[in-house]
C-alpha positions in Angstrom: -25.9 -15.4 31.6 -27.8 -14.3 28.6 -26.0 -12.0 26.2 -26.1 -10.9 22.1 -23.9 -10.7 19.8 -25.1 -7.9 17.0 -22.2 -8.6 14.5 -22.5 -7.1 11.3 -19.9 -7.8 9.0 -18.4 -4.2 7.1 -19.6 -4.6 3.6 -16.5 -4.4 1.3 -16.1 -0.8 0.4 -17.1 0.0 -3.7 -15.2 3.2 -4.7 -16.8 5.4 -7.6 -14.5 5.4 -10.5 -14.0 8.9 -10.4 -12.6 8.2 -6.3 -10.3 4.9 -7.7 -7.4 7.1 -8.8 -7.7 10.1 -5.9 -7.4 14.0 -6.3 -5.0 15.8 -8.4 -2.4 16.5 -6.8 -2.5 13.3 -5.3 -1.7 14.1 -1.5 0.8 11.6 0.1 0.2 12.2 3.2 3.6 11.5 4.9 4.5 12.3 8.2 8.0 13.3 7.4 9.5 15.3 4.7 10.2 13.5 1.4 13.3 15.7 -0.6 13.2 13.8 -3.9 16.8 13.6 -4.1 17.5 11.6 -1.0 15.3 9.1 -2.7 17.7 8.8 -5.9 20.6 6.8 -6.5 22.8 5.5 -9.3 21.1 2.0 -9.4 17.6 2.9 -7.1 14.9 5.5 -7.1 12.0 5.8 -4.6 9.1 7.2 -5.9 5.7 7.4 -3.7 3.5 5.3 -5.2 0.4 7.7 -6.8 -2.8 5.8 -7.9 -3.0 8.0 -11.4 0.2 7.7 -12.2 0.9 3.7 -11.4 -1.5 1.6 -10.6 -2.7 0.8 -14.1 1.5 0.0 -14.9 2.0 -2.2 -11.6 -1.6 -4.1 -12.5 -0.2 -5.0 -15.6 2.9 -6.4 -13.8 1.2 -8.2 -10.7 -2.2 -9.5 -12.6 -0.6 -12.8 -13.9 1.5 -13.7 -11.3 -1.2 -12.8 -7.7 -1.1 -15.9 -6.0 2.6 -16.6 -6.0 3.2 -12.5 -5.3 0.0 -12.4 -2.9 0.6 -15.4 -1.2 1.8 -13.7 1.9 -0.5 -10.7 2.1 -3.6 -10.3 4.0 -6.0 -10.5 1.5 -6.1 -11.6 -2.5 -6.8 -8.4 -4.9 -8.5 -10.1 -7.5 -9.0 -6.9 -9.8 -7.5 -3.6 -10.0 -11.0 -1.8 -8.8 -10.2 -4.0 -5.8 -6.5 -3.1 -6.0 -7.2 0.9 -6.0 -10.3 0.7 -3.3 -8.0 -1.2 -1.1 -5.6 1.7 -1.1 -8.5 3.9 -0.2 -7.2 5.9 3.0 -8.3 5.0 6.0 -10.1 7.6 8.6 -7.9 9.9 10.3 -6.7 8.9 13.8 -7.5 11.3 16.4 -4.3 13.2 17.5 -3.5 12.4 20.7 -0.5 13.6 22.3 2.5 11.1 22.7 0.8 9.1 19.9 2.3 8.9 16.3 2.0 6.0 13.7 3.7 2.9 14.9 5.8 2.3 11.9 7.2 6.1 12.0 9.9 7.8 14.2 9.5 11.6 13.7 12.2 11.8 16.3 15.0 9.6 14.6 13.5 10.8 10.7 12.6 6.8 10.3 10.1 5.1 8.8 9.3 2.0 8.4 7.7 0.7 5.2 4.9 -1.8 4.4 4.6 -4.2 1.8 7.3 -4.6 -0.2 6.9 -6.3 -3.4 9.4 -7.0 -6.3 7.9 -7.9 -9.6 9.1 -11.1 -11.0 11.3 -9.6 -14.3 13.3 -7.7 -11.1 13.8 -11.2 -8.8 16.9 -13.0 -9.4 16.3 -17.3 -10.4 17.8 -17.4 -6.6 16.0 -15.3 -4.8 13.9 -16.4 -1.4 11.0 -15.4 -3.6 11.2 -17.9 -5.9 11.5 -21.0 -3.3 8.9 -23.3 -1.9 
């Protein structure tokens, strides 16, 4: 049985500088609401993480330490271009009813997040990040 295969791999996507960092105000784009003050604490506070106003601060953080703070994720960021155009949104899904993100309950006000990372001067020497 004869048959193609027309694969072309999706070139990696190249941001324009001016794109890296997204609009001001920099829409979050949550599906629930996010009251600032249920995201404070006496020893926490969960801020969304906008482009403009972070990335250059956690680049400085992760760039020495990628491959042991990488070493789980999907793909190595070697620069912060990469970084940003990484976080570039992806399209919108169509909006079908019954059918809301996976990782989001609007229902119970849940959400689950992502990647998590904690930046080596916050990990404790016995942390599960720091063993083989």
């Amino acid at each position: 049985m004869p048959y193609a295969n027309n694969y072309i791999p999706i070139p990696d996507q190249k941001a324009a500088e001016h794109e890296l960092y997204g609009p001001k105000p920099y829409d979050i784009n949550f599906a629930l609401p996010l009251p600032e003050e249920t995201l404070d604490t006496p020893s926490l506070k969960l801020v969304p993480f906008i482009p403009s106003d972070h990335a250059q601060i956690y680049w400085d953080k992760v760039k020495d330490h990628r491959s042991a703070l990488y070493r789980y994720y999907s793909r190595y960021l070697p620069s912060l271009p990469d970084f940003l155009t990484w976080l570039l949104p992806p399209q919108p899904l169509p909006n079908l009813p019954g059918h809301h993100r996976q990782d989001v309950s609007l229902q119970n006000l849940q959400m689950e997040p992502g990647y998590i990372l904690v930046l080596p001067e916050f990990q404790p020497p016995d942390s599960i990040a720091s063993r083989p």
